[in-house]
N, C-alpha and C positions, 0 to 999 in steps of 0.2 A: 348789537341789537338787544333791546327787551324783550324777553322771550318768556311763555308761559303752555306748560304742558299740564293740558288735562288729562284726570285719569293717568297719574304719573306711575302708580304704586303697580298697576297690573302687568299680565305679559309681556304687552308691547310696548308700554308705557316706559318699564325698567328697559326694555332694548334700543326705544329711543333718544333716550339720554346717553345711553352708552354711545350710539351714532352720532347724536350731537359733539363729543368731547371727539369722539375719533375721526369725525371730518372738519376738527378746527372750527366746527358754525360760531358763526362771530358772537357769542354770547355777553353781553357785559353785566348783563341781570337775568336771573331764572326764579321764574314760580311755580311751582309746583303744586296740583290741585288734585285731591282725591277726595273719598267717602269722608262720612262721620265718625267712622271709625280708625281711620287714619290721619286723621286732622292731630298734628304736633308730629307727626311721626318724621325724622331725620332721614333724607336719602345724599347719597355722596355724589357729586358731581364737579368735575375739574378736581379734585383734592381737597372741594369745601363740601359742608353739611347745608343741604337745604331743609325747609320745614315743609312740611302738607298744609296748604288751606283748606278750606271748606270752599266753594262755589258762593258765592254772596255777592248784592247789589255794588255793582264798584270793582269787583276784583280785578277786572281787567283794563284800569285807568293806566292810560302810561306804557303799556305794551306793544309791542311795534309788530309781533309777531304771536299766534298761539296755535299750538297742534291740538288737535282734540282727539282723543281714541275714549271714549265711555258709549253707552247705550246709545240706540236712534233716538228715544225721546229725549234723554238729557240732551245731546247733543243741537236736535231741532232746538231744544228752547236755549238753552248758550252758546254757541255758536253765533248767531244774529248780534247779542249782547255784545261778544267780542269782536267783531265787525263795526259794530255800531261806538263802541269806544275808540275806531280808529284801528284796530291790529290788522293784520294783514291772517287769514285764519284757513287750515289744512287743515279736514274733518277725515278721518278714518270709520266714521259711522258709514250707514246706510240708508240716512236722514236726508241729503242730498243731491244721489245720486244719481237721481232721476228731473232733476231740477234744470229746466233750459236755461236758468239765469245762471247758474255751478257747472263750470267743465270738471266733467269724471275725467282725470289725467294719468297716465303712465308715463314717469319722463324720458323711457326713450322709445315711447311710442309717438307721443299726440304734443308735445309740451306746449305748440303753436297755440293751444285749446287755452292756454293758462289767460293770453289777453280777451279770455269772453268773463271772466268771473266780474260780473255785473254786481253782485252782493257782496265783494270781499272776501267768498267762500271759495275754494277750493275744493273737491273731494277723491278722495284714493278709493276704487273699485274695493271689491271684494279679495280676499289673497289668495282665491282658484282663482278670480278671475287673471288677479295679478302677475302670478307664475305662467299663466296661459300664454295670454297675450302678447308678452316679451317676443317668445316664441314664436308666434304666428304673424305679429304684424311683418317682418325681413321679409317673410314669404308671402306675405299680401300680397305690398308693396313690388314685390317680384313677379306674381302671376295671379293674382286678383283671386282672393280665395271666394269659392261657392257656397262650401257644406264641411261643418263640423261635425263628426261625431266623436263624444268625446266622453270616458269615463272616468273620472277623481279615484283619488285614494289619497282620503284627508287626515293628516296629523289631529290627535286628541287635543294639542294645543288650540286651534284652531276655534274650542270651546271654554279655552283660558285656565287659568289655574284650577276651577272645578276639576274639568276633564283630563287635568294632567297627574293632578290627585287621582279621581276616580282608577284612571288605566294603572297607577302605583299600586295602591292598597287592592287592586286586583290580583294582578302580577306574584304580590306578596301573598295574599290568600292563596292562591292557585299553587305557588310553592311549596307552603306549609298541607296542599293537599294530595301532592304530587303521588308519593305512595301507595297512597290509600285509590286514588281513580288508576292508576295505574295496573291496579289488583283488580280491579271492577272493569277494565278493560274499556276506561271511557277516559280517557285524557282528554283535559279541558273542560269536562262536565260538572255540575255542581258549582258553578260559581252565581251569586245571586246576581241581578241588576243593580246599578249603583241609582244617583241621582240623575246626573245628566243623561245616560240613556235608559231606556226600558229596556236593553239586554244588556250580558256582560261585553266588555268590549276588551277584556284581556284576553288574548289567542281566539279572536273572533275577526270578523267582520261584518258592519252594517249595511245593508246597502240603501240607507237612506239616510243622509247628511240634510240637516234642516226642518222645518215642517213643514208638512203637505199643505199642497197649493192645487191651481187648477190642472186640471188633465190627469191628475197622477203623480206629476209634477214637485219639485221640493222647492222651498225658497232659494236654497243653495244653488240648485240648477235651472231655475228662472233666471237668478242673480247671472249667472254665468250665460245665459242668453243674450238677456239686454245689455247688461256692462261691456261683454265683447262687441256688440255693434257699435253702441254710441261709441267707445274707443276708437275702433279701427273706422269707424265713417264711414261703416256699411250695413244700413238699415234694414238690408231685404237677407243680408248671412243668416244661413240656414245653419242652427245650432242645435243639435239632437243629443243632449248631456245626463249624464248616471252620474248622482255624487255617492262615495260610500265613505262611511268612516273605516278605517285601521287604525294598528292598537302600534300605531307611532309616534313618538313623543312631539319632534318637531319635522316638519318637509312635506309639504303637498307634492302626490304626483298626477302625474295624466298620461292617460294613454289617449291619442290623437288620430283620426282617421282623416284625410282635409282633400278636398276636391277643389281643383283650380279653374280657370278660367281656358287657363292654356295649358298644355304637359310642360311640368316642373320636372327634368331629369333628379332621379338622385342627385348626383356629378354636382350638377348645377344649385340644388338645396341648399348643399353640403357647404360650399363657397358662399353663397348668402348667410347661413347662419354662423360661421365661424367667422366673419367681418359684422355682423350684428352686436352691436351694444347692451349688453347686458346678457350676453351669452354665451356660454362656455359650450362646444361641439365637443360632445367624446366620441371620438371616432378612431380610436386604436383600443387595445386590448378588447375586451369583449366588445365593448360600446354601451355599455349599459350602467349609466349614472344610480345611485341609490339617493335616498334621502339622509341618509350619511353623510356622504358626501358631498351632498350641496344645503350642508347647517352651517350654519354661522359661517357663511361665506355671502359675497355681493352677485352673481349673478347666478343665472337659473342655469343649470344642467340640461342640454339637450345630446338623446342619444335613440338610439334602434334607430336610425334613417334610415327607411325604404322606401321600395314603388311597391304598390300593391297591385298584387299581379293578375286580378279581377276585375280591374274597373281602371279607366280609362283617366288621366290627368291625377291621379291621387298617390298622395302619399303619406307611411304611415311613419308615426314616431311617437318619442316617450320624453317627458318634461321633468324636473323636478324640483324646488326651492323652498328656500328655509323661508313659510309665511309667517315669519314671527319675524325675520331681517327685512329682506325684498319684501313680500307681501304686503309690510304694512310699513315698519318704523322706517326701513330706508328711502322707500319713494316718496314719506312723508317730508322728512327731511331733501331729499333732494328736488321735492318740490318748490318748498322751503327757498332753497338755495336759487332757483329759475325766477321765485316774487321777487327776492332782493335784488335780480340784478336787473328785472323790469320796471323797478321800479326806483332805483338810483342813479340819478342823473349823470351823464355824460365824464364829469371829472373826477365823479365818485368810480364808476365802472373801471377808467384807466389806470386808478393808482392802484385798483384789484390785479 
């Protein structure tokens, strides 16, 4: 296939190419599209050099396939273009998401959702929501979930190369101040705010991921309301979400409190989610997954499985996933891989 990634040069951009080469996707041509500032810039794919374009009238003539990961508004406005040229096109924005003619998809949530994309559009949730959801649909799907409550603890990545800058050159300041607040008896104090937040976020935590919205509310944990419904196809889920930043490089976690329809035993969880796709059960040694531990790997880390011993059908647990892999480039990609085979006919599917 002809294939074209926008916004190649940035976080997820470079981890989706890397995904591309690693899962074979039938490439026979790649373009690659970034800023003005990167325009001629060399990136290595399969053992070749490809070049940066620019975004222009025409770029995506001839493409069979294009992933988008840049801003809502670039996106809204190319995106359509590369549809309308004929690609087959998987948006990472936030430009679509909300669109009844675009299935917001997980693919090993919803993939059935891919035959509604009426616009040629595709789009991948957010990557709290992404890491979430994995998670929870096994146990929908098992006992009809109610009520989420749910608190993040989101990777600086998550803010893209600014924020993984910003959390370094904190980190390194805080170092070089170590002694001196140490004497003053204030470790950690004295670091200014950077760009991407108004406080420091090296040996901090924020507890507001996104900007404010209605109620109190952050986009981040909006995002995380409606993208979990329309996914799991449950309109009326009751979603009560705290996003916060931490000062870690890559892995979104969650801590998860989930009320069922019916009493889901542990025992009985435990079996659901260690037969669920795209999920790893820790459930020996302590049971408690880090975001270490689930970087640059394919499925999301689930662990703590409990009952909660206050309330009646719920239980609790903790999530984790590399939203720079799963989160964004890999469900991109393996959505990717669910178009072409809906959309190759009969004798093309069996020689796969």
């Amino acid at each position: 296939m002809q294939v074209g990634v926008v916004g190649a040069t940035g976080l997820v951009g470079t981890e989706m190419l890397r995904v591309l080469e690693e899962r074979s996707f039938p490439v026979s041509e790649l373009r690659v599209y970034a800023s003005a500032r990167s325009e001629g810039r060399r990136l290595v794919f399969a053992g070749h050099d490809v070049v940066c374009e620019r975004l222009r009238a025409g770029c995506f003539d001839g493409l069979d396939l294009v992933i988008v990961d840049v801003d809502d508004e670039l996106a809204a406005e190319w995106a359509p273009k590369a549809a309308a040229a004929g690609a087959l096109v998987v948006d990472n924005s936030a430009a679509f998401r909300m669109d009844p003619d675009v299935p917001l998809v997980v693919a090993e949530v919803n993939p059935e959702d891919l035959t509604e994309a009426r616009r040629g559009i595709v789009s991948c949730p957010n990557c709290t929501t992404m890491v979430l959801v994995v998670a929870l649909a096994p146990l929908h799907r098992a006992a009809g979930l109610e009520r989420v409550v749910v608190s993040t603890y989101q990777a600086v990545s998550g803010a893209g190369q600014p924020g993984m800058r910003e959390l370094a050159e904190q980190w390194t300041k805080g170092a070089g101040q170590e002694e001196a607040l140490r004497r003053a008896g204030a470790t950690g104090q004295g670091l200014e705010a950077g760009e991407v937040w108004s406080r420091p976020i090296a040996g901090n935590v924020i507890p507001l991921a996104g900007s404010p919205r209605e109620g109190g509310y952050t986009s981040e944990e909006w995002k995380l309301v409606y993208e979990a419904r329309r996914i799991l196809h449950a309109p009326d889920l009751e979603v009560s979400p705290t996003c916060v930043r931490v000062p870690v490089y890559v892995g979104h976690s969650a801590s998860a409190n989930l009320r069922f329809v019916r009493a889901l035993p542990r025992e009985e969880a435990a079996v659901v989610l260690a037969r669920a796709p795209g999920v790893t059960l820790v459930d020996s040694g302590d049971g408690a997954p880090t975001p270490l531990e689930g970087a640059g790997i394919d499925p999301v880390l689930v662990g703590r499985l409990r009952e909660d011993p206050f309330a009646e059908r719920t239980l609790n647990l903790w999530v984790t996933g590399d939203n720079l892999r799963k989160g964004a480039a890999l469900n991109a990609v393996q959505l990717a891989e669910l178009l072409v085979e809906l959309r190759s006919p009969p004798d093309r599917l069996a020689s796969r």
